[in-house]
Structure formats: C-alpha cells, structure tokens
C-alpha positions in Angstrom: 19.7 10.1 -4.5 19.6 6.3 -4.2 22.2 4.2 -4.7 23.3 0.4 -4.7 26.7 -0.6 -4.6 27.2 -4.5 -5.5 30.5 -5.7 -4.6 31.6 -8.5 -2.6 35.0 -7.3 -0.9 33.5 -6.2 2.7 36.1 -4.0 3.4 35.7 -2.0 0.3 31.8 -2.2 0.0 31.8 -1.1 3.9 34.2 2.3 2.8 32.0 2.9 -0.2 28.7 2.9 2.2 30.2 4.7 4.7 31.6 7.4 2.4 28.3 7.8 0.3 26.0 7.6 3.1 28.0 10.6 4.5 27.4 12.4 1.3 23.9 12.2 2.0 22.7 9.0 -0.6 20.4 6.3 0.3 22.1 4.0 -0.1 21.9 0.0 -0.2 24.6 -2.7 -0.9 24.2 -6.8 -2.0 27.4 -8.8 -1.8 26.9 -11.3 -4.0 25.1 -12.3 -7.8 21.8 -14.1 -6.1 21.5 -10.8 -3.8 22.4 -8.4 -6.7 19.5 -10.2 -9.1 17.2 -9.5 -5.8 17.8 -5.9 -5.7 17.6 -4.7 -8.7 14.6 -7.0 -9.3 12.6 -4.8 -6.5 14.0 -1.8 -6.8 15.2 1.0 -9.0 18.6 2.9 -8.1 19.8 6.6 -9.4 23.0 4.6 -9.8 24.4 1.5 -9.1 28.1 0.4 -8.4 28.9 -2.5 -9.8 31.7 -5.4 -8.9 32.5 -8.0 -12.2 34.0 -10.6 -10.1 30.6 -11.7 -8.0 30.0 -15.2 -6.0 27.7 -16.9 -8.0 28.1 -14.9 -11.3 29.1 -12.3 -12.6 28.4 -8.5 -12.5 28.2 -8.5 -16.3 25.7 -10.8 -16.3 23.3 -8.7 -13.9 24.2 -5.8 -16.5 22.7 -7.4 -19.2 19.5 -8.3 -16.7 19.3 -5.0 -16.3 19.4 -4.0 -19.7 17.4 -6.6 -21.1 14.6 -5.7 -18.8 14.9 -2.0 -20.0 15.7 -1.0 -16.3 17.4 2.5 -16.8 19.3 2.8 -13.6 22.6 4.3 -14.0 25.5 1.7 -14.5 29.3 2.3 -13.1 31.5 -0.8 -13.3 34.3 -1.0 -10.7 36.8 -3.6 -11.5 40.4 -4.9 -10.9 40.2 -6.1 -15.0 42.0 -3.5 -16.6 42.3 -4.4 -20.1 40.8 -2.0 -23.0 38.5 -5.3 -24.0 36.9 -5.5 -20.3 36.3 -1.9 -20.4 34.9 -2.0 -24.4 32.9 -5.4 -23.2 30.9 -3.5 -20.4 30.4 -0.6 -21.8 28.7 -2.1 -24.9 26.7 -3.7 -22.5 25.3 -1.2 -21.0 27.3 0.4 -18.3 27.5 4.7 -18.0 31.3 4.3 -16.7 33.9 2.0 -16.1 36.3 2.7 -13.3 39.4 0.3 -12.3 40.5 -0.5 -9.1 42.0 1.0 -7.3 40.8 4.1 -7.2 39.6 7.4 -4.4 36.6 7.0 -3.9 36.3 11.0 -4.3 36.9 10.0 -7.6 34.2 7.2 -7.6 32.2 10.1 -5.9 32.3 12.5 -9.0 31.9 9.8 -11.5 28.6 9.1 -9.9 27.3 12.7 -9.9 28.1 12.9 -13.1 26.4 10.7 -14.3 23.2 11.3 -12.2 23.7 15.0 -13.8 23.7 13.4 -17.1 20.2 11.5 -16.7 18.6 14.0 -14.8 19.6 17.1 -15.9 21.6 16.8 -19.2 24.7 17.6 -17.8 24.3 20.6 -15.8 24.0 20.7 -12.1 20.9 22.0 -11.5 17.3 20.7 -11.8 14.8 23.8 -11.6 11.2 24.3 -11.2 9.8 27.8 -11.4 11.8 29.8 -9.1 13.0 26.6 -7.1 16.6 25.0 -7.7 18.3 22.1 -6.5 21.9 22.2 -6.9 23.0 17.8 -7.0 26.7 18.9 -6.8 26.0 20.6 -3.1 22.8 19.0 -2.6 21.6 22.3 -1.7 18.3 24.1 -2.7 17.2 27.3 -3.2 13.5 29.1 -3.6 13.5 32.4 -5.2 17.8 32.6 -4.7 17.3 32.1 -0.7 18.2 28.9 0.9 15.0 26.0 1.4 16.3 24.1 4.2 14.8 20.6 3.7 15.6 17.1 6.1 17.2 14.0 4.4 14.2 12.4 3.4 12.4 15.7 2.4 15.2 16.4 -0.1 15.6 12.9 -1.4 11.6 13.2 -1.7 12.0 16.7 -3.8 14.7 15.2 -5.7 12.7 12.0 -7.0 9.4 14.0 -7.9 11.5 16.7 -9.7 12.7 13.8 -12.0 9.3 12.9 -12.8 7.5 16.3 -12.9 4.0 15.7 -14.4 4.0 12.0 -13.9 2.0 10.2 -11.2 4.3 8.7 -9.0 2.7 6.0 -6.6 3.1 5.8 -2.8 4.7 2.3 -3.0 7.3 3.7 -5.3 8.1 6.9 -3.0 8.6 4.2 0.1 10.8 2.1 -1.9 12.9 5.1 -2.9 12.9 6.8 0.2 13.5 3.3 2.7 14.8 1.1 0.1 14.1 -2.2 1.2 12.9 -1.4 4.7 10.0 -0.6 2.7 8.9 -3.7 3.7 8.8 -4.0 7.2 6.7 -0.6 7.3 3.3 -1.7 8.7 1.8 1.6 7.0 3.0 4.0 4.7 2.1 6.6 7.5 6.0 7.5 7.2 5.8 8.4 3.5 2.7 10.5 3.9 4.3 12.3 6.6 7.2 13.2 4.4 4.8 14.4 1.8 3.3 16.5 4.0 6.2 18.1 5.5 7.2 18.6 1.7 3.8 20.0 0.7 4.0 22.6 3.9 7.3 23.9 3.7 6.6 24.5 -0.2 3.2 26.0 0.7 5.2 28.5 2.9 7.6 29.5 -0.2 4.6 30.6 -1.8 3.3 27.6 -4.0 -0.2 26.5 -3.7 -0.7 22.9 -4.1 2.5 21.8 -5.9 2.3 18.2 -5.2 -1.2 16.9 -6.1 -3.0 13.5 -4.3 -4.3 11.8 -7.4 -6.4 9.4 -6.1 -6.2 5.6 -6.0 -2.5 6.3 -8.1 -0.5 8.7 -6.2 1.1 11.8 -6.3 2.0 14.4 -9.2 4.4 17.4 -8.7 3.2 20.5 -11.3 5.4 23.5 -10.3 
C-alpha cells in the first residue's frame, strides 16, 4: 500500500515514516503546501496523512484540490485543532478521518487500515481472487489456505492489480505506485517488468495460467 503523509513537523513526519515504512507501506512524505500540491498532482496514494497547519497554505485547501479534481485517494486529517467545527469543516470537505494530535501512532496505524479496508474491500479484511487471499490487516497471502510468500514489491504489485481486477492498468502507473517518485529517475521500466514477471511466475507455479495479461500498447490486466 502507498502512502503520503504531508506534515511539516520533521520530528513527527520522520516517526510516522519510520513507523509505516516498518509496516511494510510505500511510503512518501512532502513538508510543506507547494510540495503537497506536487504530489498529489503526480501521483495517487491508498491514503494520505494530512497536516492543516502547512507553510504556504493550508492542508484544507489541498483537500479541496483533491476533491475537486475527483482524486479518490483516501483522506486522514491529523491536527492539533480540536474543536467539533475543525473536525465537521474537514470532513465535509472531503476527508475519510479526522484524528487530533496527539495521538499513538498505532492508533494512526489502524485508522489507516481501516480505511484502506473500507475502499478496497468494503470493510472486511480480505481481498480474494479465486482461491487466492490477501489478508491487509497482516499483509499476508494465502493460495488455496497455504501461505504465498511474495517480496515487498511483489505484494504491493498484487495488492494494486487486485484493486483493479479487469481493468488495464498501464506500466507507467505500476512504476509510479510501486517507486513513487523515483519513478522518474528509472532509465527503463526494466524494474517494473521484472516485478511482473516474478509475479506472473510464482502465480503460474500455484496453478494459474496466465493471470496477469500484457495488453499491448496499454498494459496489464489481472483476470483471476
């Protein structure tokens, strides 16, 4: 899962990085409103954690940006405001979850899976595709109830096409999930094939034939 966490208190953004990245999320961080608007303007998040009180602006105005672009990335505001209006304000603008500082951030943690169960998976835990199951709470997966032992990127890969089974997803977009915006200094996208065809093999060898499809000249469909 990817996720961007906007917040300009270094100390906090660098214990929220370092606390999701050991939970296994891709994850990304801008410090500031101009960097903020640059992210989300390139990319697309599973979730993004987001700071009010920005340099620049604000985080409720990059919430609307979102919004009003029709960008569905998932939305939690962390903020020192308090009040019941802050919270009402940026929910009706758009935000999944509203959390107020201070708080653990193995609370922060569960808000997020929440809500990445909510858009993926309507609540429940697991995403499924004929007899394969990916559990998001232990980020574990499963083929025919044994366990499918897949690398970081392999499982972030599986993840991403699962949530658009039977929708061409293209090569560009894969990098950009997968390296975020590393995907940029790439000189090929010889790394994302790779991880498509470590993917394709290790399915292959569960027993399915041809799961993720090479459309041509578009990119890549998964039909279990």
């Amino acid at each position: 899962m990817k996720l961007l966490v906007i917040e300009d208190e270094i100390s906090l953004l660098g214990s929220i990085l370092e606390y999701f990245e050991q939970e296994d999320f891709l994850c990304e961080s801008a410090s500031s409103y101009k960097d903020g608007i640059k992210k989300i303007e390139g990319f697309q998040y599973d979730c993004i954690i987001l700071d009010i009180n920005l340099p620049g602006g604000s985080g409720l105005q990059l919430l609307q940006y979102l919004r009003k672009n029709k960008k569905d990335d998932g939305v939690i505001i962390i903020s020192a405001r308090n009040s019941l209006n802050d919270k009402i304000e940026g929910l009706n603008l758009g935000a999944d979850d509203y959390l107020t500082k201070p708080f653990h951030l193995s609370e922060l943690n569960a808000r997020v899976k929440a809500l990445i169960r909510r858009k993926y998976v309507k609540g429940s835990n697991i995403m499924e595709a004929g007899n394969l199951k990916v559990d998001l709470l232990s980020r574990s997966v499963t083929c025919n109830n044994q366990p499918f032992i897949l690398t970081k990127y392999e499982y972030a890969l599986l993840v991403f096409l699962l949530a658009n089974k039977n929708r061409v997803v293209g090569k560009q977009a894969i990098g950009e999930h997968l390296y975020g915006e590393q995907v940029d200094n790439l000189t090929s996208f010889d790394s994302v094939y790779s991880q498509i065809k470590n993917l394709k093999k290790k399915l292959k060898d569960k027993g399915y034939d041809d799961p993720i499809q090479t459309v041509y000249g578009l990119g890549y469909k998964l039909t279990l």
